[in-house]
C-alpha positions as CSV (number, residue, x, y, z in Angstrom):
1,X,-23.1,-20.3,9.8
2,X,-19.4,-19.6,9.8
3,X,-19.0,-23.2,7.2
4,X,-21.8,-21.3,5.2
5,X,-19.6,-17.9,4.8
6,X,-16.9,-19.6,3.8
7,X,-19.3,-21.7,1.2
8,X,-20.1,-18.7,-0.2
9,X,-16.7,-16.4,-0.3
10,X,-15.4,-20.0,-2.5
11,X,-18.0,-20.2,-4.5
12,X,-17.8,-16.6,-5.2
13,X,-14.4,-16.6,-5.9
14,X,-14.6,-19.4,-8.0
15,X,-17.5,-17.3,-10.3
16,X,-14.3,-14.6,-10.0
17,X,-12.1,-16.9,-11.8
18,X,-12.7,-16.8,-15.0
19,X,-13.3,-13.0,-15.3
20,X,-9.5,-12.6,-13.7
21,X,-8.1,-14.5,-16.2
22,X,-9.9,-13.7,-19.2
23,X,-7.8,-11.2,-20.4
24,X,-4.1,-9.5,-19.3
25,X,-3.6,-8.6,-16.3
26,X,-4.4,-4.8,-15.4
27,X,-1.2,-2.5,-15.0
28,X,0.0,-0.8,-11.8
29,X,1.6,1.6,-13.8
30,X,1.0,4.4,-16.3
31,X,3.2,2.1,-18.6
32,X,5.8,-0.5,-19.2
33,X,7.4,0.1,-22.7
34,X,8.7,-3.6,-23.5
35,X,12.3,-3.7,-24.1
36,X,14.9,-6.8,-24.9
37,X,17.5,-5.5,-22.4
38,X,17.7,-7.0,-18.4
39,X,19.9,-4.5,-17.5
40,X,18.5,-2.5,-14.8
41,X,14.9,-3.2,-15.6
42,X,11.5,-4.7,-14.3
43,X,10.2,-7.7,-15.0
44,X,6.5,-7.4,-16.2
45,X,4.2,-9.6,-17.5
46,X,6.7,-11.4,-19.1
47,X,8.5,-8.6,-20.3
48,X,11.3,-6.6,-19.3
49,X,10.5,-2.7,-19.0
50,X,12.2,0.4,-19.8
51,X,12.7,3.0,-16.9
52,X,9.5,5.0,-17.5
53,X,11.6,8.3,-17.7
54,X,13.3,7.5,-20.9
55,X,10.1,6.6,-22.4
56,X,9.6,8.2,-26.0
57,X,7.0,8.5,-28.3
58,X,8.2,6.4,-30.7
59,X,7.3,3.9,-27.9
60,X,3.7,4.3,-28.4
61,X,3.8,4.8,-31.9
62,X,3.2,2.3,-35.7
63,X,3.2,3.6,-39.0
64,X,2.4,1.4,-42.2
65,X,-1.6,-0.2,-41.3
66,X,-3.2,2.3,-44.1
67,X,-0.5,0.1,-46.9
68,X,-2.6,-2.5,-49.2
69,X,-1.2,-5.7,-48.5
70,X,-0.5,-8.3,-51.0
71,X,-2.9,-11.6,-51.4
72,X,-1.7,-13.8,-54.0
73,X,-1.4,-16.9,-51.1
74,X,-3.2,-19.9,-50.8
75,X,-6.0,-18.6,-48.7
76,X,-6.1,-15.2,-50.7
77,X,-5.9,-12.3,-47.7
78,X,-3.2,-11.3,-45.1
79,X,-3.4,-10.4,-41.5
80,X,-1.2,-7.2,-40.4
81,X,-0.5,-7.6,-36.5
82,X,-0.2,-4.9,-34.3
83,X,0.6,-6.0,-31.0
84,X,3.5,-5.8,-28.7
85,X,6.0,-7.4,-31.0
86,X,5.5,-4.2,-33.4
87,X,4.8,-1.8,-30.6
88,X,6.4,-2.2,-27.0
89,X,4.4,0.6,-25.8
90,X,1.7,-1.9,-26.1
91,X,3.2,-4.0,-23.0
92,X,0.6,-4.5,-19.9
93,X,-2.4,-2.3,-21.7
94,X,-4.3,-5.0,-22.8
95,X,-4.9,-4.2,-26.1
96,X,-3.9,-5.1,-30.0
97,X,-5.3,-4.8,-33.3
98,X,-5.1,-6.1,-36.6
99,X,-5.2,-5.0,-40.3
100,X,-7.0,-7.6,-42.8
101,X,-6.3,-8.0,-46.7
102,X,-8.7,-10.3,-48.5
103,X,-8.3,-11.0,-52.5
104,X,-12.1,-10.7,-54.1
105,X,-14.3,-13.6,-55.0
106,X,-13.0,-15.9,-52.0
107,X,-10.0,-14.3,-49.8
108,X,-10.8,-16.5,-46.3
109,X,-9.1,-15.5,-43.1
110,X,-9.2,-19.7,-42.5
111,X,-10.8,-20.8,-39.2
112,X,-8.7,-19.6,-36.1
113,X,-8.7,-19.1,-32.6
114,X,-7.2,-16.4,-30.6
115,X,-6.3,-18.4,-27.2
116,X,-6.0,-15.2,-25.1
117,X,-8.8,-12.3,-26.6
118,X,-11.5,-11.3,-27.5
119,X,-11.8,-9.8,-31.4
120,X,-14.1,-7.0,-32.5
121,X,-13.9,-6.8,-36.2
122,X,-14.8,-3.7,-38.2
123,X,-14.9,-3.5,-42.3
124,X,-13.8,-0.9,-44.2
125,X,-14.3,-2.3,-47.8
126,X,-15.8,-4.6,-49.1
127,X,-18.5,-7.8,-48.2
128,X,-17.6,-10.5,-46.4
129,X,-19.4,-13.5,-44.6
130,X,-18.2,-14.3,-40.7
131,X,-18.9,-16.4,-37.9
132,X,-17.9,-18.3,-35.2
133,X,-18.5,-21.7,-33.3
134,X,-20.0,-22.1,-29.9
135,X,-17.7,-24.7,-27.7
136,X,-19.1,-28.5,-27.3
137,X,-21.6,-29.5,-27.1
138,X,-23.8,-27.2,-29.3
139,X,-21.2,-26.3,-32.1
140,X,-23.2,-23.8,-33.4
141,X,-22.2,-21.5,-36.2
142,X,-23.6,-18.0,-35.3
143,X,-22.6,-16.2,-38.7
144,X,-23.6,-12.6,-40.9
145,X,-22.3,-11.0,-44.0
146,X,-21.1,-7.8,-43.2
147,X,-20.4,-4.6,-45.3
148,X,-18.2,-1.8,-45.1
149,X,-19.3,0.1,-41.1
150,X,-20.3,-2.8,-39.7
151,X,-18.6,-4.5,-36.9
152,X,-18.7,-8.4,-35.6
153,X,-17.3,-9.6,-32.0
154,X,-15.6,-13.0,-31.8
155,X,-15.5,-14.1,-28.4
156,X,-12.1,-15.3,-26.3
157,X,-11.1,-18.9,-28.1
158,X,-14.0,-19.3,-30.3
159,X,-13.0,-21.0,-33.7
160,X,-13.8,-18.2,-36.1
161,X,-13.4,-17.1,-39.8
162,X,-13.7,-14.1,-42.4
163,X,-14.7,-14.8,-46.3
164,X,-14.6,-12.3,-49.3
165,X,-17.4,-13.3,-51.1
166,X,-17.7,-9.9,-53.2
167,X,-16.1,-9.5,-56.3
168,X,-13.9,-6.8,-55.1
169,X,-11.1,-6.5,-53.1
170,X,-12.0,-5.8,-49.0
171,X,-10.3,-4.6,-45.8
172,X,-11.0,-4.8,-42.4
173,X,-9.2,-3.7,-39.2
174,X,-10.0,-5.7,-35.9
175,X,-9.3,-4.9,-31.8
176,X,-8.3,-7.8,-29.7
177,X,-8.3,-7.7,-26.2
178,X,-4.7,-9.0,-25.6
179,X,-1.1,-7.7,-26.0
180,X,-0.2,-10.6,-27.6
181,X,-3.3,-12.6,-28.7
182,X,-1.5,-15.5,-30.1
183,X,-3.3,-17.4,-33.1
184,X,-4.2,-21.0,-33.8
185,X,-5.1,-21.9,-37.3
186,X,-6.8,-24.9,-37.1
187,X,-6.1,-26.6,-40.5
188,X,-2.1,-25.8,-40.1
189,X,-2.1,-26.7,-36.8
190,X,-3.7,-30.0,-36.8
191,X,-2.0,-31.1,-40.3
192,X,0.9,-29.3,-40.3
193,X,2.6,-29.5,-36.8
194,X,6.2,-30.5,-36.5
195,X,6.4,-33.9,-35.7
196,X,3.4,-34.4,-37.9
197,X,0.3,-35.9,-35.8
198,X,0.4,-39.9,-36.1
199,X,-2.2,-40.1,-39.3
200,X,-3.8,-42.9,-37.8
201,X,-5.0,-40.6,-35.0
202,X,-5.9,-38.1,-37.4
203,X,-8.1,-40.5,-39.8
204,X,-10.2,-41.8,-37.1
205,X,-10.7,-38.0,-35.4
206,X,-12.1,-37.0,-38.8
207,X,-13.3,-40.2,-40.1
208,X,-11.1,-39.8,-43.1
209,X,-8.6,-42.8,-45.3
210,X,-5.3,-42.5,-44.1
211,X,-4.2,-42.2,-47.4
212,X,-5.9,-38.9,-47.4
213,X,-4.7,-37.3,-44.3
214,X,-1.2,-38.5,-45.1
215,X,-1.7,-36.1,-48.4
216,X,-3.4,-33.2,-46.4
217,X,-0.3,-33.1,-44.2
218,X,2.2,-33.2,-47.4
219,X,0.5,-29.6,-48.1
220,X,1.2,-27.8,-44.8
């Protein structure tokens, strides 16, 4: 009986796991206002914290997400982060969000991943098409066109994308369930990393001349 107990208390821990580690961890504080100086501060999450009690608003505050940014790029939008690079009030809440430019008739956020959230996506302007990818071995693409008030959710590390296929310019503002999200563009990372990928590798993984990949990674 005892052998059972423990049986269970692992295997329920181990069902545990992955919900611990989905996201930040939760604070054991009111706040922890990231700053760049050691001096007589707490470590945290990474960061270093100001002493609560000389905390300001400014901490907690961002102007500048209601500015139009520009799109004349190669992929035709641009992302506006606000996490706790931007905003060191931000540090151990466990939240972030986004601002979301696309250029009409074809402004793509490209396919991405966001290693450590979740993303819930809400347009302002605009119609775009979305989706994401289920993990191996399904790889299904689970996809809608949206229009301004509705709202999409990406889930944690799910290869996703955003396309502007109105013939007007379109916004869109997203939540992510991470401080500091990261982001992994798939196309610049696997044909644009420095050292480049060995293109031999790269041709067989997508069945493609080497000639060709060798060309791919002259453009990233």
């Amino acid at each position: 009986m005892e052998a059972l107990q423990i049986f269970v208390a692992i295997f329920i821990l181990a069902l545990a796991s992955p919900l611990t580690f989905a996201s930040d961890p939760s604070p054991l504080q009111d706040f922890c206002v990231a700053i760049n100086d050691p001096k007589g501060s707490v470590f945290v999450n990474g960061k270093f914290c100001k002493d609560a009690k000389l905390a300001k608003a400014d901490d907690f505050y961002f102007s500048g997400l209601h500015i139009r940014k520009n799109t004349s790029n190669t992929f035709g939008s641009t992302v506006t982060p606000l996490n706790v690079a931007q905003m060191p009030g931000l540090h151990t809440l466990g939240i972030s969000m986004v601002r979301i430019d696309y250029a009409p008739n074809g402004g793509l956020n490209p396919p991405h991943t966001h290693p450590r959230a979740s993303e819930i996506l809400v347009v302002l302007e605009g119609t775009r098409h979305v989706g994401f990818i289920t993990s191996n071995p399904d790889n299904r693409l689970i996809s809608k066109v949206l229009y301004p008030g509705d709202v999409f959710v990406f889930p944690v590390g799910l290869i996703h994308f955003q396309y502007n296929i109105g013939n007007t310019y379109a916004v869109a503002f997203a939540g992510l369930s991470s401080e500091n999200p990261g982001v992994i563009t798939i196309a610049n990372t696997v044909f644009g990393s420095n050292p480049s990928i060995n293109a031999d590798i790269l041709a067989k993984t997508f069945n493609l001349d080497r000639k060709m990949v060798k060309n791919l990674q002259s453009k990233f």
